[in-house]
Structure formats: C-alpha cells, structure tokens
RODO-2510 file (C-alpha; in nm, 4 decimals, decimal comma):
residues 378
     n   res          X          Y          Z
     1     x     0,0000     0,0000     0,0000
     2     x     0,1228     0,3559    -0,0561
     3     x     0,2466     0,4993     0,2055
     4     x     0,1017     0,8758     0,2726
     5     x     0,3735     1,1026     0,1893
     6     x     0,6265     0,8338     0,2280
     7     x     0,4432     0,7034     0,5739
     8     x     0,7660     0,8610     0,8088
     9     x     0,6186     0,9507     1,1255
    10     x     0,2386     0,8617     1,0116
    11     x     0,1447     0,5212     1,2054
    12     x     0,0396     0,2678     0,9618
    13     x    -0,3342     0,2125     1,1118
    14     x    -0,3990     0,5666     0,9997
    15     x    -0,2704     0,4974     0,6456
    16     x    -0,4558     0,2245     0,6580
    17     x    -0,7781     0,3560     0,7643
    18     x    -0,7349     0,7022     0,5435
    19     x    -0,6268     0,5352     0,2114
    20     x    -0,9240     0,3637     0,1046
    21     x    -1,1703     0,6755     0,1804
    22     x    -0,9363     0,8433    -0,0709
    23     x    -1,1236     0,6351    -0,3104
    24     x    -1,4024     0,8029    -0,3182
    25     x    -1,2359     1,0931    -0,4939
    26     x    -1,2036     0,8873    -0,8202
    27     x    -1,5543     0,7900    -0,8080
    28     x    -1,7105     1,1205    -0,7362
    29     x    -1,4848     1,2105    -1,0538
    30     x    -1,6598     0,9818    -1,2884
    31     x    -1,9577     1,0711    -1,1549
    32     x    -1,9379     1,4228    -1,2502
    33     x    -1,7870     1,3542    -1,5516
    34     x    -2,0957     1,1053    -1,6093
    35     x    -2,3368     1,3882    -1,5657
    36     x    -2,1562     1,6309    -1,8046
    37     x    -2,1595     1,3516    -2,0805
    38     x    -2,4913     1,2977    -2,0417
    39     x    -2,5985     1,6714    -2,0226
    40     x    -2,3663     1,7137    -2,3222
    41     x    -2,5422     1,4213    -2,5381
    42     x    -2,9475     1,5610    -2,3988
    43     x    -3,2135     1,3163    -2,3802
    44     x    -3,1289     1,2413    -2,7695
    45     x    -2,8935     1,0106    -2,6672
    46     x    -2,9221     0,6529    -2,7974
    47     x    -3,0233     0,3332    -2,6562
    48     x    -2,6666     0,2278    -2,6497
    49     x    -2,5127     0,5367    -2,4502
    50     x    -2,7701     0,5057    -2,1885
    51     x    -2,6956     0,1568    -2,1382
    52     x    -2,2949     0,2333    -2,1168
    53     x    -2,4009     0,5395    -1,8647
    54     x    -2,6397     0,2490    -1,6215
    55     x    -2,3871     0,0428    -1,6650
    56     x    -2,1108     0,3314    -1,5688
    57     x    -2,3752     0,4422    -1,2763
    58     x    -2,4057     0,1404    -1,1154
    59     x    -2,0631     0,0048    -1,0593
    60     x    -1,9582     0,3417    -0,8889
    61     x    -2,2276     0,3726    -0,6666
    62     x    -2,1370    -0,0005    -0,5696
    63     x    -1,7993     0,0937    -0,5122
    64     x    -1,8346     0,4094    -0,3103
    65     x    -2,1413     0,1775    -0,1012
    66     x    -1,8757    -0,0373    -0,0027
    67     x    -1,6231     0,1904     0,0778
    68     x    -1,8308     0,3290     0,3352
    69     x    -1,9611    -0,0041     0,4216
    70     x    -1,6203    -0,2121     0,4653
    71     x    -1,3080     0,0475     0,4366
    72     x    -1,0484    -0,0174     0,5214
    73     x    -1,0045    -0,4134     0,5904
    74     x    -1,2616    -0,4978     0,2942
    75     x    -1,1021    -0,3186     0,0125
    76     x    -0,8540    -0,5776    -0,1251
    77     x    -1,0530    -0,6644    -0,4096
    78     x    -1,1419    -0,3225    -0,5154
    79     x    -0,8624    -0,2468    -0,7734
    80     x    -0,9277    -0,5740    -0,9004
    81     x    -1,3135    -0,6022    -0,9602
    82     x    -1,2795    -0,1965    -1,1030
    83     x    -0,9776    -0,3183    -1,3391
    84     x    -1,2476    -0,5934    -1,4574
    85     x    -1,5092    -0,3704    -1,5110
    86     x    -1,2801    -0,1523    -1,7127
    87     x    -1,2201    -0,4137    -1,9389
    88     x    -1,5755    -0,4584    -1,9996
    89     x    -1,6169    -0,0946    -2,0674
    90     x    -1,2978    -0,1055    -2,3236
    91     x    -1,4643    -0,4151    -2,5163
    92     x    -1,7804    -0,2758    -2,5357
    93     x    -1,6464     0,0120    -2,6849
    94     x    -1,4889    -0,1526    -2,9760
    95     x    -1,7941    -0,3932    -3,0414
    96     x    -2,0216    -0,0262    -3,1100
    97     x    -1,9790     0,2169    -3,3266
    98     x    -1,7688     0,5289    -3,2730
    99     x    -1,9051     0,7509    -3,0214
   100     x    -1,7324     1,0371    -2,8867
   101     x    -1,9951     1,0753    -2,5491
   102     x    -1,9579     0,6593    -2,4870
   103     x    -1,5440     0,7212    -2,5425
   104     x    -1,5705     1,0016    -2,3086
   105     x    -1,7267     0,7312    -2,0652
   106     x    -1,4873     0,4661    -2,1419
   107     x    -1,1988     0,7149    -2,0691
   108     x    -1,2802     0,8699    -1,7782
   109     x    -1,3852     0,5226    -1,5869
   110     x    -1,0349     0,4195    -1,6674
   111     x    -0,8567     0,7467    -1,5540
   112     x    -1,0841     0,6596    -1,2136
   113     x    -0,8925     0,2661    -1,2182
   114     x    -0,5310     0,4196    -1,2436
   115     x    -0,6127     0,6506    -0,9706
   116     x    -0,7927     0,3658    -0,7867
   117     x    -0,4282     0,1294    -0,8323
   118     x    -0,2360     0,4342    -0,7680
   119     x    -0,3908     0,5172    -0,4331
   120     x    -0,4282     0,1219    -0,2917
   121     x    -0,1316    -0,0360    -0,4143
   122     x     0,1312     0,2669    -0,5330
   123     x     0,2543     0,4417    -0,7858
   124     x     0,4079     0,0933    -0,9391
   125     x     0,0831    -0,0489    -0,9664
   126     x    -0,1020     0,2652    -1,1005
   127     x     0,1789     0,3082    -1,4008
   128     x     0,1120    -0,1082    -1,4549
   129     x    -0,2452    -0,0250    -1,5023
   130     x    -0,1754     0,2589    -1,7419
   131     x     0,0153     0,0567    -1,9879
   132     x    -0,2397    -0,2191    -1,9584
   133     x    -0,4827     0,0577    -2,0581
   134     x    -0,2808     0,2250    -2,3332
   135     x    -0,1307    -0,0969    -2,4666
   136     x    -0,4855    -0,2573    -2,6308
   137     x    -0,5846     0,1308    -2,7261
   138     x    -0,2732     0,1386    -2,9458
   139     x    -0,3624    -0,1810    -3,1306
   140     x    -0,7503    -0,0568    -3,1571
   141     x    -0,6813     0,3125    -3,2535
   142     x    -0,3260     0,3887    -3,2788
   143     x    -0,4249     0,7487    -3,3784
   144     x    -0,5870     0,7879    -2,9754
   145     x    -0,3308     0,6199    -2,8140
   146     x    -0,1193     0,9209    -2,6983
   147     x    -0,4257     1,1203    -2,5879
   148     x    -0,5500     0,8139    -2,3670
   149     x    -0,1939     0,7774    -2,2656
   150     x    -0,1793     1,1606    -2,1516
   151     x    -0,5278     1,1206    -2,0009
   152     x    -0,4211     0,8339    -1,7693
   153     x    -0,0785     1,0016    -1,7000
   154     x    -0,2836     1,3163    -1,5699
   155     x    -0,4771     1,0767    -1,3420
   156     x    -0,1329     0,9217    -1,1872
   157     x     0,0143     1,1975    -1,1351
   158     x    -0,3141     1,3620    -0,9661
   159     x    -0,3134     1,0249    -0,7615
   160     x     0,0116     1,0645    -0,6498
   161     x    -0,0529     1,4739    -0,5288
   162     x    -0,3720     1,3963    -0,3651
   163     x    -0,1499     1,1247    -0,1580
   164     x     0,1318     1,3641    -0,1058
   165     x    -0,0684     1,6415    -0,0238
   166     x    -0,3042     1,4083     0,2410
   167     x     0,0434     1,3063     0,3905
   168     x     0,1578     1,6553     0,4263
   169     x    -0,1692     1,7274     0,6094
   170     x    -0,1565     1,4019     0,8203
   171     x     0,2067     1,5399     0,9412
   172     x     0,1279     1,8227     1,0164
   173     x    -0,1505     1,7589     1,1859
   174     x     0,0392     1,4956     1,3965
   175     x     0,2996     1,7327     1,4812
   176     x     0,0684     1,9942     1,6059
   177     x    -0,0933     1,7743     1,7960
   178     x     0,2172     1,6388     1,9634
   179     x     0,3162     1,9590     2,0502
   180     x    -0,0254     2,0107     2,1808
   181     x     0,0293     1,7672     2,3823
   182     x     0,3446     1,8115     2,5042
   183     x     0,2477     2,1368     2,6534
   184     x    -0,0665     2,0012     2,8372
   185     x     0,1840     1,7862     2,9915
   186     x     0,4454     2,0386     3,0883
   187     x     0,1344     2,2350     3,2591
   188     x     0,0113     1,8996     3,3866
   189     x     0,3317     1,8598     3,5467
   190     x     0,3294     2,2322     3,6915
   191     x     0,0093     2,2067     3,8268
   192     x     0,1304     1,8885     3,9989
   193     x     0,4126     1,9962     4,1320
   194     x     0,2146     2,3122     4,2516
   195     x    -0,0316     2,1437     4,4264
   196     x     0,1158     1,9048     4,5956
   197     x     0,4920     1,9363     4,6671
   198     x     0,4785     2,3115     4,6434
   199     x     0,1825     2,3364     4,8543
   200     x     0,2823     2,0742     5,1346
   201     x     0,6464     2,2946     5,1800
   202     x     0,4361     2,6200     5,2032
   203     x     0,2534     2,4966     5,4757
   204     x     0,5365     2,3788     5,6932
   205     x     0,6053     2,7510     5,6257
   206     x     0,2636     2,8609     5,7904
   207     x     0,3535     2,9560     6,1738
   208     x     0,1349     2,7586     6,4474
   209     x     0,1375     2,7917     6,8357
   210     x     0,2756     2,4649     6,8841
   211     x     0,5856     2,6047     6,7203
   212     x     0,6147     2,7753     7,1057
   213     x     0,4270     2,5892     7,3011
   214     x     0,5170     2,2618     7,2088
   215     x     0,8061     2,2229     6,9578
   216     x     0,8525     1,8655     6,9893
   217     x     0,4872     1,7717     6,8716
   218     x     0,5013     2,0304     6,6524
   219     x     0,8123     1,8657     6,4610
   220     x     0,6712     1,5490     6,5236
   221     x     0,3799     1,6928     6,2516
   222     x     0,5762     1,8381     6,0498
   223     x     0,8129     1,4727     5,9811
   224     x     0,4759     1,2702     5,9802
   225     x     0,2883     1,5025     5,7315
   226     x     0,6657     1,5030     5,5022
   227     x     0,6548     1,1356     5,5785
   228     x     0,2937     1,0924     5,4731
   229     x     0,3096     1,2975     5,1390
   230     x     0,6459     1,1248     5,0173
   231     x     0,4628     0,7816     5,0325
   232     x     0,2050     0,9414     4,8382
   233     x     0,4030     1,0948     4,5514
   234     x     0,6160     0,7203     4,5734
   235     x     0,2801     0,5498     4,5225
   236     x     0,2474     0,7520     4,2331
   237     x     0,5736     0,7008     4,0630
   238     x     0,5403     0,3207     4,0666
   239     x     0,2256     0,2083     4,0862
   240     x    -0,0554     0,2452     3,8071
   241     x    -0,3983     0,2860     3,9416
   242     x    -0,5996    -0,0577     3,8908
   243     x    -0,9323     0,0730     3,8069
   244     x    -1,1585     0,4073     3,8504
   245     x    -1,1840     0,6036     4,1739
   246     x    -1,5650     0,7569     4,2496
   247     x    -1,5579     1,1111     4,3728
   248     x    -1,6940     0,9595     4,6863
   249     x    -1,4369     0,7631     4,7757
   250     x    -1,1774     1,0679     4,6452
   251     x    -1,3521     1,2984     4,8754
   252     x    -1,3084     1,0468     5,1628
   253     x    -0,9640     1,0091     5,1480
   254     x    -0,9097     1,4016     5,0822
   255     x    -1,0922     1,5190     5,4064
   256     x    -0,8197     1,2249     5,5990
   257     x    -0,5437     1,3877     5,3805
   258     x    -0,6042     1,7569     5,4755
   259     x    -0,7160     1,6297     5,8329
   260     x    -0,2914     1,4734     5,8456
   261     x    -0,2262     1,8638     5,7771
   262     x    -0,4213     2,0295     6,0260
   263     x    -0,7823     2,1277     5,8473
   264     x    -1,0875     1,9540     5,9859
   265     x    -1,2765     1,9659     5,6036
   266     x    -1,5766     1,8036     5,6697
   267     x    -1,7250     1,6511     5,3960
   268     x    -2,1124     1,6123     5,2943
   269     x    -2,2584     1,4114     5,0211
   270     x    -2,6103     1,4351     4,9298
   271     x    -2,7274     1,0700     4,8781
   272     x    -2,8565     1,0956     4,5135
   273     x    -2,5037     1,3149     4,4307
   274     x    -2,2555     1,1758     4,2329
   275     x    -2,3289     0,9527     3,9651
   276     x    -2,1621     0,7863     3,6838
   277     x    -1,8939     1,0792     3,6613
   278     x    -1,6020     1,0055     3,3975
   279     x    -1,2783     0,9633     3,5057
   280     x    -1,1748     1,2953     3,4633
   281     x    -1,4403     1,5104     3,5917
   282     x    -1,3744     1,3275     3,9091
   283     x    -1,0364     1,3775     3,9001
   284     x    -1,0569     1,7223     3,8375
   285     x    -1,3329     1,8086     4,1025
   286     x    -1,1166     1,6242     4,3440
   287     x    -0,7846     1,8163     4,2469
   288     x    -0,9545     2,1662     4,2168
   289     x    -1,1275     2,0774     4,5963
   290     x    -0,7652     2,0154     4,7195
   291     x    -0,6430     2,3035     4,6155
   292     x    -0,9140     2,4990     4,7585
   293     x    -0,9093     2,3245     5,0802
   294     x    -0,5031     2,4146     5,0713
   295     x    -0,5578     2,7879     4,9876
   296     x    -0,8044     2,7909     5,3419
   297     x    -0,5106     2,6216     5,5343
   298     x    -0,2863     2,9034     5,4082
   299     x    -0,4639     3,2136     5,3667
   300     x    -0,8004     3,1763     5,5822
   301     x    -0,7333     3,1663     5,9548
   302     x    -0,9440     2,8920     6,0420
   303     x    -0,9180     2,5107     6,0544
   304     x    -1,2352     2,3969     5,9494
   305     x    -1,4136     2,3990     5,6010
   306     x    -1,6504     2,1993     5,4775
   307     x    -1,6895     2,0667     5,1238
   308     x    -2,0485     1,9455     4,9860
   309     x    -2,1571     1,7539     4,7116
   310     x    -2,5011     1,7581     4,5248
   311     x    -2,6365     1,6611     4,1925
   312     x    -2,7458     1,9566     3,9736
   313     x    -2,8791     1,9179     3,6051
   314     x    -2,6049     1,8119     3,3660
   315     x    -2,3748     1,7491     3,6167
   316     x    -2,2399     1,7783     3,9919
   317     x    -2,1408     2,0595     4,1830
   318     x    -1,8805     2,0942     4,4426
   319     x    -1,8654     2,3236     4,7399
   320     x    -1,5792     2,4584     4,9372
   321     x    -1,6635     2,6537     5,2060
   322     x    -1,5148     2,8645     5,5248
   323     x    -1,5740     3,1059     5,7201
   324     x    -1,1945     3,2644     5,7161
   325     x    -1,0505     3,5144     5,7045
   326     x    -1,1655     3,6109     5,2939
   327     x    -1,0827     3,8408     5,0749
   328     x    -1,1816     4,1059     4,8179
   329     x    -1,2087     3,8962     4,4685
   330     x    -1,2205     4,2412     4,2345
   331     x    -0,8987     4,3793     4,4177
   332     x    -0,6628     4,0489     4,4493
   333     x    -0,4672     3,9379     4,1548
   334     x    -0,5494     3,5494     4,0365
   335     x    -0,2443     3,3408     4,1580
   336     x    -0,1682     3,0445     3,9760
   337     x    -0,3086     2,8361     4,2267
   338     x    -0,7047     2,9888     4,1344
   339     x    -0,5989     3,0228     3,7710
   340     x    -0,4147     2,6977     3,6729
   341     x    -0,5176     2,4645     3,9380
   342     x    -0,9122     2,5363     4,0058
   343     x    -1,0400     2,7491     3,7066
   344     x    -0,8391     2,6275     3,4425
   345     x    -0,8480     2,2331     3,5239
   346     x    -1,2418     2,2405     3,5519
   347     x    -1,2594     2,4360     3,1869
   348     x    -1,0616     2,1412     3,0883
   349     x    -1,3436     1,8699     3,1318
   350     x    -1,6000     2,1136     3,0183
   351     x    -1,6854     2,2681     3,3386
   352     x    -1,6349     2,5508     3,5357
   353     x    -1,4958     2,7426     3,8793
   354     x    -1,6354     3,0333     4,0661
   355     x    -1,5031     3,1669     4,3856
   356     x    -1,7034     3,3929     4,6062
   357     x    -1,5309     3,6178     4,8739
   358     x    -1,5399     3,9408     5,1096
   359     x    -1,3475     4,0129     5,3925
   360     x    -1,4483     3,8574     5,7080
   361     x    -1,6876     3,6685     5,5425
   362     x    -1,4911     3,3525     5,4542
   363     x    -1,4489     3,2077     5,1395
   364     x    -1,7158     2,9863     4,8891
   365     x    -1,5539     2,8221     4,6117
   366     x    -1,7950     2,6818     4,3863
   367     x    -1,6744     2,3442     4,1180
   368     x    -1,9584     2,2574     3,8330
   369     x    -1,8268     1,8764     3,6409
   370     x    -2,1056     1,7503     3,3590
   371     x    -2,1735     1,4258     3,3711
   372     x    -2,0962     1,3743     2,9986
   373     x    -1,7485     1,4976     2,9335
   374     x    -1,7238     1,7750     2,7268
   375     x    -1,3749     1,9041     2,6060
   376     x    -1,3347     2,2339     2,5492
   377     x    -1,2723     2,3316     2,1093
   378     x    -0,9532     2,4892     2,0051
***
C-alpha cells in the first residue's frame, strides 16, 4: 500500500484507515464527468449510450457503497473487480460504433482505475495499469493512443498529489498535535508539582502555636505530614492505578489527607449526588477541591471547612466553604493556584470554577463537572 507522503512519522493504522476513503475521490470524478456527458449528449442520446451510462452508474455507486460499508479491511478486491469492469467498458467500446460521449465514458472510468491502483497499491501499480490501458488502445486506434496515454498520465500523477498532499496534512496535523500535547503535559506537570509538593512545603512555612508551646509535637507533625506525602508521591511514581476512583471515595480520602495537615474539612454528600462521573471530571473536582481546601489552610485563619456535594442538572457541583478570614475577589490578583489549578483544570473537562469572597466573610468556592465529558474546542 502507498504509504502517505512516504508514511515517516504517520502510524500505519492511519494509512490504513485514510487510504481507502481516498477512493471516493475517483468515483465522485466519474460521476461528474458522467453527468456532463450525459448533459452534453441531452435526452437524444441513444439506446446504447444510456446503457454504457447504467452500466457506468451502477458500478460506482457499488464501489463508493462499499467503501463506506467495509473500508479499510474490505477493500482488497477493489482495484481488481474496477480493473475488470474496465475491461468490460474497453470491449464494449470496440464492439459499437464510434461515439465520442460513450469514449468520453470509457476514458474517464479508466482514468478513475489508475487513480484507484495508484492510491491502494502505489505508484508501481497505477503506471502497470496505465500501460495495460494504453497498450490494447494502441492496437484498436493507434491514432488515440497518446491522448488516452496523456489522459491516464494526468490521473497518476493527480493520484500521487492527492497522496502527497493528504500526507503533508496528516504530518502536520500529527505534529501539532504532539506539541499540543506536550504542553498540556508540561502544565500537567506544573500544576502537579504546585499542588502538591509546592503546597505541602508552604505549609510547613505557615507559623502555628505549637511552634512555642510545644516544639517537639510540633516537629513530630511536620516529619509525619513530610513522611505521609512522600509515600504518596512514591505510590504515584510506581504504581498504576488498577481501576476508577468515584468522587466519593476521592472525597473520603481528601478530608483524611487535609485532616494529616491540620484542616478539619468536613465533607457532605447528598445521597442521590454523584453519579456515573467520567474519570476525569472526578479527578478534576477532586484536584480543584484540594487546592481549595489548601488555599483555606494558608490564607483563611481557620481550621475547618466543609466541602459538599449535590447533583445539579447536567452534572455535579462541588462546594468549598469557610468562614476565614476572605478576601476582596475584584482587588486580588489570580495566583496560579485559582488560575491553573481550580479554574483552568475544571474548563478542561467542560466545566467551570467560581469563587465567592469578602473580607471577614470567609471564602465559597464553587466546582460545576457535567456528567458527559465535554472538552473544550480549540
């Protein structure tokens, strides 16, 4: 099979599957070019040409069924049963008299089979299928030879663009996308590092009154909660998780994680909240929840929160509350921890972040996931 653009850096299942559609392009050709003939010729066409254009129709619209039907593991025998019914077509022209409309025909359903060889099996096969085109053509009508020849050499080399110019697409495409990707993964790997290592160090920062009145417990926290978040990010490293975590049971072990820090987040679950949430809307109402809970540890004066769950239409909302410290949401610049880590990883999964805050009135941060995933376009 031809490989799109010479197939470097394009896996072969997406040659695979893209190549056969490509042969619909041929087959919408002689379908056009059937209409003109037969708009050229009117309705005084004979008996004869309208049996050569049914018998052009039907072959075509068989072929481009099947395409759409069986591409790309039933297409073996396409070249083959098109190369037979060109040789139907080529007979039948010689056993009727000369007729530049049913010529036409003839010609362009053979320009469609060296495209059809050029595109499934290469250019080798498509200039194999030209000479066994032009070779019978020069022993019918030696004086139509070289235009038939110059016909079919038109439809190789068009072949041979269209693949070129599909490959250069497919590249591209695959590059952008790789480098897509490799920046979600760089600012995957930020917002990781931000909410967890970054975040844990910041609040061994945070001052406390055991510092004074009791340093020894005090350190003792401070080597357990270290202790307790290095297993973690080891567990992480080398171990794959086996199957799906709910949001329930993420929750859970959140409020015992923060509780290890020193915040009391009390958790509440309405019974009917929570359903079949993908993978990632979980993941990202859990992460976003964290880093909420985090910002009250740091910023809110207080040691309680509470986090609550209910089912809303479409989806599931998440609430963070406190009753902290706050602050003024117009006045304070978004850090990356609101930006990156709440409001931009629940746009990611199709949903959205609000936070709601005055001071002395604590802080409300509320998380919206759709049950149906929903990635955001462009």
């Amino acid at each position: 099979m031809l490989m799109l653009g010479g197939g470097k850096g394009i896996p072969a299942r997406l040659v695979q599957t893209t190549l056969p559609r490509l042969v619909l392009v041929p087959v919408v050709f002689r379908l056009v070019m059937l209409a003109q003939a037969l708009w050229m010729a009117g309705l005084t066409g004979s008996a004869v040409l309208w049996t050569f254009a049914v018998l052009h129709l039907v072959p075509n619209v068989a072929e481009a069924a099947w395409i759409f039907r069986w591409a790309p593991a039933g297409t073996r025998l396409v070249p083959v049963a098109d190369a037979g019914v060109a040789v139907l077509f080529v007979l039948g022209t010689t056993l009727v008299a000369q007729d530049e409309v049913i010529t036409s025909i003839t010609w362009t359903h053979l320009m469609g089979t060296v495209m059809i060889w050029t595109l499934l099996r290469g250019a080798v096969a498509g200039a194999v299928a030209l000479g066994a085109a032009v070779a019978p053509q020069t022993v019918l009508d030696p004086a139509s030879s070289l235009g038939l020849f110059l016909t079919l050499a038109t439809a190789l080399v068009a072949s041979l663009a269209l693949v070129g110019l599909v490959g250069a697409s497919m590249r591209f495409a695959l590059g952008f996308g790789e480098q897509q990707g490799r920046a979600a993964e760089r600012e995957r790997h930020r917002r990781d590092v931000h909410d967890t290592v970054l975040q844990v160090m910041e609040s061994f920062a945070i001052p406390a009154p055991a510092d004074e009145l009791d340093p020894a417990a005090s350190l003792d926290w401070l080597r357990r909660t270290a202790r307790a978040q290095a297993m973690r990010i080891r567990i992480s490293l080398e171990h794959e998780p086996t199957g799906p975590v709910g949001l329930h049971q993420r929750l859970r072990l959140l409020g015992a994680e923060m509780a290890a820090e020193g915040l009391r987040a009390e958790v509440v679950i309405q019974d009917d909240a929570a359903p079949e949430l993908p993978e990632e809307a979980a993941m990202a109402l859990h992460d976003s929840a964290r880093e909420a809970l985090r910002n009250t540890l740091k910023h809110s004066g207080t040691r309680r929160a509470v986090v609550s769950v209910e089912q809303i239409g479409g989806g599931v909302s998440l609430t963070v509350r406190d009753h902290g410290a706050g602050f003024d949401v117009g006045d304070r610049r978004r850090g990356f921890g609101l930006e990156n880590s709440i409001i931009a990883r629940m746009a990611e999964v199709g949903g959205f972040a609000r936070i709601e805050s005055s001071p002395g009135l604590g802080t409300r941060v509320v998380l919206l996931a759709p049950s149906v995933l929903s990635l955001p376009v462009g």
